[in-house]
C-alpha positions, 0 to 999 in steps of 0.5 A: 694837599693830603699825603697821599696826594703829595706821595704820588705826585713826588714820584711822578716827579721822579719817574716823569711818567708810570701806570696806576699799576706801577704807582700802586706798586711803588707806594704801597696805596691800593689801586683804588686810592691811587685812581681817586689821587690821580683823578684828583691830580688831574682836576688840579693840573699836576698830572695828565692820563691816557688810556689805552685798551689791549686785547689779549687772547686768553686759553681757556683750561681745555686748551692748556690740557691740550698743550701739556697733554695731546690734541684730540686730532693727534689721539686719533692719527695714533688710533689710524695708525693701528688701523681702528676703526671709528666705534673704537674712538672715544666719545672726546676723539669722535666729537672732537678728534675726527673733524680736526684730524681730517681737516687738516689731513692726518687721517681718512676713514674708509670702510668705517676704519681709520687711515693715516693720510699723513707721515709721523714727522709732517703730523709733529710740524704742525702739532709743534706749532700749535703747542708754540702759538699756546705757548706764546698766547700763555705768556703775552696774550698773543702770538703771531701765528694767528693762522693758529690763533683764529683756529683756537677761537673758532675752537673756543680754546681762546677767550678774549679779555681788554686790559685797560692800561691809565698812564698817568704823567707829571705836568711840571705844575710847581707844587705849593705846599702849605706849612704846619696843619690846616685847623679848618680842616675837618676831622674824620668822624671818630665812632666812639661809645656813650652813654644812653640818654635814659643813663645819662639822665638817671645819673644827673637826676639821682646827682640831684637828690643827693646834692638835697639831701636823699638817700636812694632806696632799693627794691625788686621789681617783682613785689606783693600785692601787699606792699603795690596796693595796701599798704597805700590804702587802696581797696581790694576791688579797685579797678587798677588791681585788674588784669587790664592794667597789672602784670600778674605773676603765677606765684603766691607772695608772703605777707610780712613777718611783722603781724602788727603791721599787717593788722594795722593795714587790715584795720585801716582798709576795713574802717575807712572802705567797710569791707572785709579785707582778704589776706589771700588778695594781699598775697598776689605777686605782680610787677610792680607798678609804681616805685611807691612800693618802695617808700612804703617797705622803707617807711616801715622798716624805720626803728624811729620816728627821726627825719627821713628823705628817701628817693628811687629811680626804677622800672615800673610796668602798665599792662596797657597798649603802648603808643607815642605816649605809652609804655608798658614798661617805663622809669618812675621817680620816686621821693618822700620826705617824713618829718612831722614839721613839713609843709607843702610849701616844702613839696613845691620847693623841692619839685620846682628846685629838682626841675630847675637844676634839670634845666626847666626855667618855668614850672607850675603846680595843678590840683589834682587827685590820687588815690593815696594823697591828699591833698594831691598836685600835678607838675607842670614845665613849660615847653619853649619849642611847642609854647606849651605846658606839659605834665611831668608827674604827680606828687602831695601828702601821703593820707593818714591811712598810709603813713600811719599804719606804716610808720606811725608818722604824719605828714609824709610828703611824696612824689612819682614822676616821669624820667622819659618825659622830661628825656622826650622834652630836652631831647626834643622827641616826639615818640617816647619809643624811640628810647627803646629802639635800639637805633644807632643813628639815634644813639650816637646824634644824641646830645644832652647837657645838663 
C-alpha cells in the first residue's frame, strides 16, 4: 500500500466517512490523487462512494449589479413619479425597465408619459424580496422564494451549474500492512544526463591508443590545400580536389615558412606525375577532408628521426549528398607509426588489437588501394546480428613520395578509419543520421559498454 493510500485510509478510519473535498483539505493531497486513491481504495474493498449531484442557482454579474445598485423597473417607477415621458428613458430603462415595471404594476404609460400605478412602500416590498432572494441565491445557490427565482431565469439573471458531490466511507477492511520495503517494487524512472554515444566512444578509442603507446595529435579543421592534398603526393588535377567533393573556403592559405620542405613536395609531384606543380593550387583553403593532414604537419615538424606513433580523432567534412550511409560531415581516426624497423605485420597487430579491445572478436584484412599507401588494405569485422563482414577503414604504408619529402623517413605505416561505423555496429543502428538527430528518445535508451 503507497503512503498515499495509507494517509486516506487512516483518516477515514477516523472520521468514518468525508467528501473528496474534505480529504483533499485534510491531507494536503491535490484532488486528483485523492480521487485516483480513492478509486483505488474502492477496487481493493477499503472504502465504498456515492455520488450526489446538486444543482444550484448562480446570478450572473447583471443581477449582482442589480441588488448592489437598482432594478431597472425601480429606475423607471422613479422616472413616473416625476412624470417623464418615455423618450426621456434610457435605452437599459426602455428595453428593460418598462416591461417589468408594468408587469408587475408600478407604472402605466398614457399620452407617451409615465404614470406610477403603485404606492412607494408597496413598490419597496417586492424590490426587498428581490434583493433577499439575490441574497440568499449568492450564498447557497437557492432560495425558497422561487416565485423570484423563476423570474431571475426566465431574465437570465440565473445560470444553473451541478455540483457533483463523491462521499467516500471507510468499509472496516483490516489493513495488512507490509513491514520494511518491497525491493520488486520498481523504482520511478529517474531522468538523468549522459554522455552522447560519439563522446562516449571517442573517449574509449583515444583510452585505447594511449594504453599502445600513441600520442594524440591536434589541428584545425580549416586547412591548405598544401597540407590535404601535397604533401601525401597527390596531383593537382586529381578528381577528388573538385568542388564535387571538397568544401572550398574563400581565402588564400600560406604555404610553410620552411621552403626546402615545399621544394622538396614541389620535386616530388613533378618527378613521379610530369607536371608542373602551381604553388597558387597548393594555397587554396578548404576543410579538411581527412585527419591525414595532420600525420603530414606532425611528421614534418619532427627535429629527428627518433620512433614516433602518433594518433587523431576528429572531424572531417565530403562535399557529397548524405544518406543512411552518408555524411557529409563525420569522425575519422587517424594513426601513424614511424620507425624505420616496422613492418606490416606490425600494421595488422595494431589494428586487430585496436578492434578487439572495442569489443569485435573477429577482424580481417582485404587488399585494396589509396592513393598515398602502398601497399594499402581495408578492415573488416565481423557483424554477428546481420552474419556479415562489413568494412570499417583503410590503412597501409605511407609511399616514399610521402614520408620522404616529409620527414625523411620510411616506412611510416598509417591508418584512417571510421568512429560512426564501429558506433552504428555495437549500437545496432541502421542509419548513420541518427547521431545527429538530436532525438531524446534515442539519447537517453542508448547503452554502450566497452
Amino acid at each position: 500500500m503507497y503512503k498515499g493510500e495509507k494517509q486516506v485510509l487512516e483518516l477515514l478510519a477516523r472520521e468514518k466517512q468525508l467528501m473528496v473535498s474534505q480529504i483533499a483539505e485534510k491531507t494536503g493531497l491535490n484532488e486528483d490523487s485523492v480521487r485516483r486513491i480513492v478509486e483505488n481504495l474502492r477496487t481493493s474493498g477499503y472504502a465504498t462512494t456515492k455520488s450526489s449531484e446538486v444543482y444550484r442557482a448562480e446570478p450572473t454579474g447583471e443581477l449582482l449589479d442589480y441588488c448592489k445598485n437598482e432594478f431597472p423597473e425601480y429606475m423607471v417607477y422613479k422616472k413616473a413619479r416625476e412624470k417623464a415621458a418615455v423618450s426621456e428613458l434610457s435605452p437599459v430603462e426602455k428595453s428593460i425597465g418598462i416591461r417589468w415595471a408594468k408587469i408587475k404594476g408600478f407604472v402605466g404609460i398614457e399620452k407617451g408619459k409615465l404614470v406610477p400605478r403603485k404606492k412607494e412602500e408597496d413598490v419597496q416590498k417586492v424590490l426587498g424580496r428581490m434583493g433577499k432572494a439575490c441574497n440568499d441565491l449568492k450564498e447557497s445557490g437557492t432560495t425558497e422564494r422561487k416565485v423570484i427565482e423563476e423570474e431571475f431565469f426566465e431574465r437570465k439573471l440565473l445560470q444553473k451549474s451541478v455540483e457533483r458531490t463523491v462521499i467516500v466511507e471507510y468499509t472496516g477492511k483490516p489493513v495488512e500492512l507490509e513491514e520494511g520495503f518491497n525491493v520488486n517494487v520498481p523504482g520511478p524512472d529517474m531522468p538523468v544526463g549522459k554522455n552522447h554515444p560519439i563522446t562516449t566512444i571517442t573517449k574509449r578509442m583515444k583510452q585505447i591508443m594511449t594504453e599502445l603507446g600513441f600520442h594524440e595529435m591536434e589541428g584545425s579543421i580549416i586547412e591548405s590545400s598544401f597540407w590535404n592534398f601535397d604533401t601525401l603526393f597527390q596531383p593537382q588535377d586529381h578528381p577528388a580536389r573538385e568542388l564535387a567533393d571538397t568544401f572550398y573556403i574563400d581565402k588564400k592559405s600560406l604555404l610553410p615558412e620552411d621552403k626546402n620542405l615545399v621544394e622538396r613536395v614541389k620535386k616530388t609531384h613533378e618527378e613521379g606525375w610530369k607536371y608542373s606543380w602551381d604553388p597558387e593550387e597548393a594555397q587554396k583553403t578548404v576543410l579538411r577532408t581527412h585527419t591525414t593532414s595532420l600525420s603530414a604537419r606532425y611528421l614534418a615538424r619532427a627535429e629527428d628521426k627518433k620512433p614516433r606513433k602518433y594518433f587523431a580523432i576528429g572531424r572531417v567534412f565530403r562535399n557529397e549528398a548524405t544518406d543512411f550511409s552518408h555524411l557529409a560531415e563525420f569522425h575519422q581516426v587517424e594513426g601513424i607509426i614511424a620507425w624505420e624497423k616496422a613492418t606490416f605485420t606490425d600494421l595488422l597487430g595494431i589494428l586487430r588489437e585496436f578492434y578487439r579491445k572495442l569489443g569485435f572478436g573477429k577482424i580481417r584484412f582485404r587488399p585494396s588501394y589509396f592513393p598515398y599507401t602502398e601497399p594499402s588494405l581495408e578492415v573488416e569485422v565481423y557483424f554477428e546480428e546481420k552474419q556479415q563482414w562489413l568494412e570499417l577503414g583503410g590503412a597501409g604504408i605511407f609511399r616514399p613520395e610521402v614520408s620522404i619529402p616529409l620527414a625523411g623517413v620510411y616506412p611510416v605505416l598509417a591508418w584512417g578509419l571510421s568512429l560512426e561505423r564501429p558506433l552504428m555496429l555495437l549500437l545496432e543502428l541502421d542509419d548513420i543520421r541518427t547521431f545527429y538527430k538530436n532525438d531524446l528518445d534515442f539519447l537517453k535508451s542508448s547503452r554502450l559498454e566497452i
